[in-house]
C-alpha positions as CSV (number, residue, x, y, z in Angstrom):
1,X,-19.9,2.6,-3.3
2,X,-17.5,3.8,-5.9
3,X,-18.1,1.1,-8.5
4,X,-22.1,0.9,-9.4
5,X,-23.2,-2.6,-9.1
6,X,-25.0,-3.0,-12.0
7,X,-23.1,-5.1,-14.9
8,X,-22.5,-3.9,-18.2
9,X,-22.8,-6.2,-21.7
10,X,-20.2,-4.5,-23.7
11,X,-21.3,-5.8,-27.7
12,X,-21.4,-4.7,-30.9
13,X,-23.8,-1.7,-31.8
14,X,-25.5,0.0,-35.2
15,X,-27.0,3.6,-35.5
16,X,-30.7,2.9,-36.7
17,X,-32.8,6.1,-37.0
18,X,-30.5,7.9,-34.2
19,X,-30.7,4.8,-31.8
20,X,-28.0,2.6,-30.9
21,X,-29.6,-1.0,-31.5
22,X,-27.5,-4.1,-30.2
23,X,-26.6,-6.7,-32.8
24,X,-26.8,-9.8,-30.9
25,X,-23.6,-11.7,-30.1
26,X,-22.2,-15.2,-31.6
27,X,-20.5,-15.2,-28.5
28,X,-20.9,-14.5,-24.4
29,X,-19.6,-11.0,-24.0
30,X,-17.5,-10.4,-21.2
31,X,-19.1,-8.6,-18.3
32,X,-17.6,-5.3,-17.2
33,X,-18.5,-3.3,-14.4
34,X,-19.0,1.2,-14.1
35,X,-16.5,2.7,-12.3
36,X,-17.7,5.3,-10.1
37,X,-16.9,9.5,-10.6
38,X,-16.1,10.1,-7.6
39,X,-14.5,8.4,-4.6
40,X,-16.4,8.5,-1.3
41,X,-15.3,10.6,1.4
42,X,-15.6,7.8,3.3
43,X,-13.3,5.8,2.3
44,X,-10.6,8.8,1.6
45,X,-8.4,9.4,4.4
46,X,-5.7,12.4,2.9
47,X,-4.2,10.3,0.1
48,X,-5.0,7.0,1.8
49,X,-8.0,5.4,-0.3
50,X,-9.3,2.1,1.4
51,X,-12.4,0.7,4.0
52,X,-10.9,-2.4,5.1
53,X,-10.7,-3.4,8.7
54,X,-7.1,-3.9,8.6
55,X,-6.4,-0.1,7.1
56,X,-9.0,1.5,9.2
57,X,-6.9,0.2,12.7
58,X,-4.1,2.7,11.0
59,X,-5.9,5.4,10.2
60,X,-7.4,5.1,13.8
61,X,-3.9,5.4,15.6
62,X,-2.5,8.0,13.2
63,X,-6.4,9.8,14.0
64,X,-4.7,9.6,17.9
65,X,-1.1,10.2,17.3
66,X,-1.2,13.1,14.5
67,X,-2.1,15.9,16.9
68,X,0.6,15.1,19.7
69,X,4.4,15.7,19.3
70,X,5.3,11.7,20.1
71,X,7.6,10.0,17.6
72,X,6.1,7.5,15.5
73,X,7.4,4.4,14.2
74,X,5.7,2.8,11.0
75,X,6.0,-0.5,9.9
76,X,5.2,-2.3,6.8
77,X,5.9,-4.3,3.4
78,X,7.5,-2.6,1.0
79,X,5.1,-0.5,-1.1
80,X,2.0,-0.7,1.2
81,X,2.5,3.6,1.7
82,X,4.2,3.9,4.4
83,X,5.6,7.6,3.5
84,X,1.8,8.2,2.8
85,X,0.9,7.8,6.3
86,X,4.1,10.2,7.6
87,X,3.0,12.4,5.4
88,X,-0.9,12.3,6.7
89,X,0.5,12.5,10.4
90,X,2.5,15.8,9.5
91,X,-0.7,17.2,7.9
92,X,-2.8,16.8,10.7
93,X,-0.5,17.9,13.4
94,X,0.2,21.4,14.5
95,X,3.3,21.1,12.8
96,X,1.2,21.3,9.0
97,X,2.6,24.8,8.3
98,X,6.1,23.8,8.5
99,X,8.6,21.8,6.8
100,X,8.0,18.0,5.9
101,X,11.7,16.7,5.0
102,X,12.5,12.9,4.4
103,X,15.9,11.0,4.1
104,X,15.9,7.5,2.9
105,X,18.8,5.7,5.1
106,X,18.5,2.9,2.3
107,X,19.5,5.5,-0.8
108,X,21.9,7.2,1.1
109,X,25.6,5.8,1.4
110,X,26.7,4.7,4.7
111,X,29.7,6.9,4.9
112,X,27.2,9.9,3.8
113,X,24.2,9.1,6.0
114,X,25.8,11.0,9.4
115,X,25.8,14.5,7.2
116,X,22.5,14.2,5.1
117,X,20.9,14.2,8.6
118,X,23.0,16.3,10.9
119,X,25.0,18.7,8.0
120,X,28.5,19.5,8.2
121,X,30.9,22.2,8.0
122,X,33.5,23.4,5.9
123,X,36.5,21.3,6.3
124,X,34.8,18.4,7.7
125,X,36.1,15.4,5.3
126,X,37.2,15.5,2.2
127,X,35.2,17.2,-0.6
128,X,33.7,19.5,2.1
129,X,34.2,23.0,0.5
130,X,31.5,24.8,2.7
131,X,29.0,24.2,5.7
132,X,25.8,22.2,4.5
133,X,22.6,22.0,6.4
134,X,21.4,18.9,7.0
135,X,18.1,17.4,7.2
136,X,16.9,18.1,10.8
137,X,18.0,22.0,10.6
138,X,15.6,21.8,7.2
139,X,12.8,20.4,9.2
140,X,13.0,22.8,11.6
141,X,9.7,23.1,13.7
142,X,8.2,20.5,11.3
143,X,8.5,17.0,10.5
144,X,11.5,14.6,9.6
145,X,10.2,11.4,7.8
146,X,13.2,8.7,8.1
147,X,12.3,5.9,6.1
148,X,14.2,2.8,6.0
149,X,15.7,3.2,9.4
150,X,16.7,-0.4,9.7
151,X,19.3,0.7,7.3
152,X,20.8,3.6,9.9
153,X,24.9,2.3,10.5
154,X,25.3,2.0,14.4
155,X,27.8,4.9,14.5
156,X,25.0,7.3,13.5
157,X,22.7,5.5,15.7
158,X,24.3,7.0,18.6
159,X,23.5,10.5,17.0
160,X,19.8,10.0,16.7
161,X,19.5,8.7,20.0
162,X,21.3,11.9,21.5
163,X,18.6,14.0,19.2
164,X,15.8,12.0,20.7
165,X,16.8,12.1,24.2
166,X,18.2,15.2,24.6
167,X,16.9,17.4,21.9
168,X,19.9,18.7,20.3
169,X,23.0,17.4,17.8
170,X,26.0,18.8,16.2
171,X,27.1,19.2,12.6
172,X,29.6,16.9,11.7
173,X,33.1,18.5,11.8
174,X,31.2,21.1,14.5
175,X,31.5,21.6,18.3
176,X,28.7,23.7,18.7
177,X,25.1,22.1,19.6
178,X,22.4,23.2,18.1
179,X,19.1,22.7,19.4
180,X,16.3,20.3,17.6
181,X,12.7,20.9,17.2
182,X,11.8,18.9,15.0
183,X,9.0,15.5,15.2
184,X,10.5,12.4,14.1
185,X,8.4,9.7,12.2
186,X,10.8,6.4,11.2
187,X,9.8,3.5,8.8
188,X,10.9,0.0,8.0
189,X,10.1,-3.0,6.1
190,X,12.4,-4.9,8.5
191,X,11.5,-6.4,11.9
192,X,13.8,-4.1,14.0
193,X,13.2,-6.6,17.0
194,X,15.1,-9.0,15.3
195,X,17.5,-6.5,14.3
196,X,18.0,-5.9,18.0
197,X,18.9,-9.6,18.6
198,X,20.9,-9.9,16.3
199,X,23.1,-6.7,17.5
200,X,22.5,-4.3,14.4
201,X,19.9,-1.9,16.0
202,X,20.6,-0.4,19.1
203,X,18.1,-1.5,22.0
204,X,18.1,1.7,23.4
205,X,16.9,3.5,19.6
206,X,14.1,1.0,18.9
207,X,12.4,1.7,22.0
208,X,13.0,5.8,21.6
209,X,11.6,5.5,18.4
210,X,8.4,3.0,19.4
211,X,6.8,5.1,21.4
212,X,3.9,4.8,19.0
213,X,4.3,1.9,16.3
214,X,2.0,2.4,13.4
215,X,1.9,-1.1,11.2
216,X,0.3,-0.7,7.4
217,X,-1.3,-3.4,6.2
218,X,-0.4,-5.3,2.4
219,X,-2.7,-5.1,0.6
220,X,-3.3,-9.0,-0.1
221,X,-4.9,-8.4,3.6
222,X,-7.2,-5.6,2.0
223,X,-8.2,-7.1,-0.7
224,X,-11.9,-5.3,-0.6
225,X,-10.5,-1.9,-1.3
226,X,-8.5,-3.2,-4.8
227,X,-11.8,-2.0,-6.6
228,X,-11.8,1.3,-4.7
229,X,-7.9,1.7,-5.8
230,X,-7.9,0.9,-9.0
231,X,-10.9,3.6,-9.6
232,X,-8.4,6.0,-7.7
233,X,-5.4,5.4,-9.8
234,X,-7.4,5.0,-13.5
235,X,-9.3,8.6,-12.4
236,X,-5.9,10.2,-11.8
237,X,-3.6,8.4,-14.6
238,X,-6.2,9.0,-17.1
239,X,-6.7,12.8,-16.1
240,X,-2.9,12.7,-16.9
241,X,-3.0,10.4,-20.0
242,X,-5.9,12.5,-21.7
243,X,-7.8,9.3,-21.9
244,X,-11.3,8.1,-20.4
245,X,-12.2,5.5,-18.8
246,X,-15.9,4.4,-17.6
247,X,-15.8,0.3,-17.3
248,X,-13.1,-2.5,-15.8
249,X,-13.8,-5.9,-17.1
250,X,-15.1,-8.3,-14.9
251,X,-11.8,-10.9,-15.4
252,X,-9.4,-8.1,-14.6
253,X,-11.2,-7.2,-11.5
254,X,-11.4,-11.1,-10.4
255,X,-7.4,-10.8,-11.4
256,X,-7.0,-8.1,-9.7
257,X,-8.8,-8.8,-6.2
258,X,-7.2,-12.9,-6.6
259,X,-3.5,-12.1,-7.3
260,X,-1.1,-11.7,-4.2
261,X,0.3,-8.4,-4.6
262,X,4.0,-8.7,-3.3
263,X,4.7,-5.1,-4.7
264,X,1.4,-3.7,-2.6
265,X,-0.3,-0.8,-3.3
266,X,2.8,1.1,-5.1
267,X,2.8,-2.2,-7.4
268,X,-1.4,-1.9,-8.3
269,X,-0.7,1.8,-9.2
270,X,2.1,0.7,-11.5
271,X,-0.3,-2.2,-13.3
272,X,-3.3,0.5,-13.5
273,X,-1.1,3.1,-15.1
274,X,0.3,0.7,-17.6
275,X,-3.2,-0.6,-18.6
276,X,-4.3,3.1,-19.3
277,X,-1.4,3.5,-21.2
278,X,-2.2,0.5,-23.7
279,X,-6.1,0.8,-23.4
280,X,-7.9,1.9,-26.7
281,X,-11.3,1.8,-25.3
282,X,-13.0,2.7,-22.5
283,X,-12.8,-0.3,-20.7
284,X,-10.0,-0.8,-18.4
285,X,-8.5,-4.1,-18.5
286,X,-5.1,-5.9,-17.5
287,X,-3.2,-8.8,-19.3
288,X,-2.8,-11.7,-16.8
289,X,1.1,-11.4,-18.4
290,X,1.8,-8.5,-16.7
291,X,1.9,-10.1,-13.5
292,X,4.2,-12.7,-14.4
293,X,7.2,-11.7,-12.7
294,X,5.0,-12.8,-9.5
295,X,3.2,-15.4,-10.1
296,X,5.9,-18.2,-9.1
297,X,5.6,-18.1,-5.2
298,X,6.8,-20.6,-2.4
299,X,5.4,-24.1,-2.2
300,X,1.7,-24.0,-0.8
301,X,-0.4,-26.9,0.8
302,X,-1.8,-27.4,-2.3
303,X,0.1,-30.6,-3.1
304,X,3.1,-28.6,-3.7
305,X,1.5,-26.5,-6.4
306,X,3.9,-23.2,-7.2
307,X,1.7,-20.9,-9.5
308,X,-0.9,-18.6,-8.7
309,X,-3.3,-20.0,-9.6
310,X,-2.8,-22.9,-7.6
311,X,-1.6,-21.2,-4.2
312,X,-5.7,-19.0,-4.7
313,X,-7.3,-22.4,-5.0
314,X,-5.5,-23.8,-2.0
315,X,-5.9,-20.8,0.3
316,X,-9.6,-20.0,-0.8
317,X,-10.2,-24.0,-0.5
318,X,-9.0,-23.8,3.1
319,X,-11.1,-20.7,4.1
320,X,-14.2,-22.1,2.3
321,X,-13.5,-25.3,4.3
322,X,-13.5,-23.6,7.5
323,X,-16.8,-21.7,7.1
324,X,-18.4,-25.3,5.9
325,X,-18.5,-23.5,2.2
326,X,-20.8,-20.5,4.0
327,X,-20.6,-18.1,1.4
328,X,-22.1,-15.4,2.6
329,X,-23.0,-13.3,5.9
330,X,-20.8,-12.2,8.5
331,X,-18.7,-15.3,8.6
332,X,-18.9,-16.3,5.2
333,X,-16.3,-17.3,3.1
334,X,-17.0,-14.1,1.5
335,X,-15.7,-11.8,3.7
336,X,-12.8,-13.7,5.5
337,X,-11.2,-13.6,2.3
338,X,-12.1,-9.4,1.4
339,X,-14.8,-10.3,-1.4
340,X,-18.2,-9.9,-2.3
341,X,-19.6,-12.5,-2.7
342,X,-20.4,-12.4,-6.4
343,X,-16.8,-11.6,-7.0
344,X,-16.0,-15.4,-4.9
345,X,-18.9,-16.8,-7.0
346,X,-17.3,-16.0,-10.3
347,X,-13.5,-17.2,-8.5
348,X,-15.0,-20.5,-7.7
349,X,-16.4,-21.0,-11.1
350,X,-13.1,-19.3,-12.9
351,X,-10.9,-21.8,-10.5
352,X,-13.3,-25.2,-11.0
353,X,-14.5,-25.5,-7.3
354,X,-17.5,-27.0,-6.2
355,X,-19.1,-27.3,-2.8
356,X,-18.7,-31.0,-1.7
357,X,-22.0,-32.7,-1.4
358,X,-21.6,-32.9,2.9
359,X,-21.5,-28.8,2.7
360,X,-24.8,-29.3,0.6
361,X,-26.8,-31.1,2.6
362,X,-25.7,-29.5,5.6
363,X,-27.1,-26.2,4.0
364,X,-30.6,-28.1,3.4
């Protein structure tokens, strides 16, 4: 494992005779635990760190799907690395050598979106002193990443389905077709089925572009590979920063692997980075205020409760009262909820639960 199981007493120290003795504490020290040098291949897929069920079911499709030519449509929250896994496909296809471009239908403006993809020429509109290349001429024999797809106008929708179907497209302002080689990989946050019903995808696209859907998890369903992350992100921030870190404290970690993550993986980077930035020792740790912005989330079944806090303690409640407050093992509470078990120990004692006495003497 990346993060060495044995606990460390951080506490006050003097030099006697070129030993470091302990002075013994007034009071408990917080418990921090060794972050690990290295990250295990293992768990390293390209840039995508993680050993959870949920992320190893993509990495086993985009395994399948890298070395072929078929499009690829990947789903997911925002911020779970979407673009991470379009870039992983393009590495391990036989297009690797050649160009990987991306266009972002959601940062481009409507009016703009037909000639980022397919160029133009001179003349074209307004402001169009000379012929510009678009995106799929600069991906030629390589791979175009278009991310946020959902946001693609209908009028341009048309285009890529021509490009799909029949392998070529035309510049805007241009009669002449030119011909397309070129893998295309989508992504969206939004549920494009819905978008179909509702008449602002075409039918006809989704289903061109879902040949192979690809869906990346949140990471509040991945909760096991937070420690793995954050060891990821502190070992490249702090290479950047000039800084060293050896230790994360046992309440950030608990923080960490509790809190619901709405901004994903993208949002974890952001919260390691900033801790590095303020840290003056060697212990990384994160200021439950940082994750304020989040914490107010809808109404759970937790007698209405709206903080954090309370929406954990309902949902771990539940789980622990479907496994009959098992723990441990294979069904455990433990790992239904992407723990270790010492990690739900110190949440149940952090969050004041108790098993009921029926679960006890069940247990005996």
């Amino acid at each position: 494992m990346t993060f060495e199981a044995a606990a460390v007493l951080e506490c006050p120290s003097v030099e006697m005779h070129g030993f470091s003795h302990p002075v013994t504490p007034r009071a408990q020290p917080e418990e921090s635990i060794l972050l690990g040098e290295n990250t295990d291949a293992d768990v390293v897929f390209e840039d995508l760190v993680g050993a959870a069920p949920a992320l190893r079911a993509t990495l086993s499709g985009l395994s399948m799907v890298a070395p072929t030519d078929a499009t690829v449509l990947i789903t997911g929250e925002t911020g779970t690395g979407k673009e991470l896994v379009a870039r992983a496909i393009h590495r391990r296809s036989r297009r690797a050598a050649r160009p990987f471009v991306s266009a972002n239908c959601a940062a481009i403006p409507a009016s703009l979106i037909a000639s980022e993809l397919f160029g133009h020429e001179r003349g074209a509109f307004t402001g169009a002193l000379q012929r510009r290349l678009g995106r799929f001429e600069l991906a030629a024999g390589g791979t175009l990443f278009i991310d946020e797809i959902g946001e693609l106008p209908l009028e341009t929708q048309i285009a890529l389905l021509r490009v799909l179907q029949e392998r070529e497209f035309e510049r805007v302002g241009g009669t002449r077709p030119i011909h397309a080689d070129v893998r295309v990989i989508a992504a969206t946050n939004r549920d494009l089925q819905k978008a179909v019903d509702a008449g602002t995808f075409r039918s006809d696209l989704f289903y061109r572009l879902n040949v192979f859907p690809i869906e990346v998890p949140p990471l509040r369903e991945r909760t096991g590979d937070i420690r793995l992350l954050v060891e990821h992100f502190a070992r490249r921030h702090a290479a950047v920063l000039g800084k060293t870190v050896r230790r994360i404290s046992r309440t950030t970690l608990d923080l960490l692997e509790s809190y619901p993550w709405p901004g994903n993986v993208r949002e974890l980077q952001n919260i390691v980075e900033r801790s590095l930035i303020v840290c003056e020792s060697d212990t990384l740790s994160v200021d439950e205020s940082w994750l304020s912005s989040s914490r107010r989330v809808a109404t759970s079944t937790d007698g209405g409760a709206t903080t954090l806090d309370g929406v954990k303690r309902a949902h771990i409640l539940r789980v622990l009262e479907e496994t009959n407050w098992t723990l441990g093992g294979p069904g455990g509470a433990a790992v239904r909820l992407g723990l270790t078990r010492t990690t739900l120990q110190s949440l149940l004692k952090r969050l004041g639960l108790e098993a009921p006495m029926s679960a006890v003497r069940a247990a005996v």
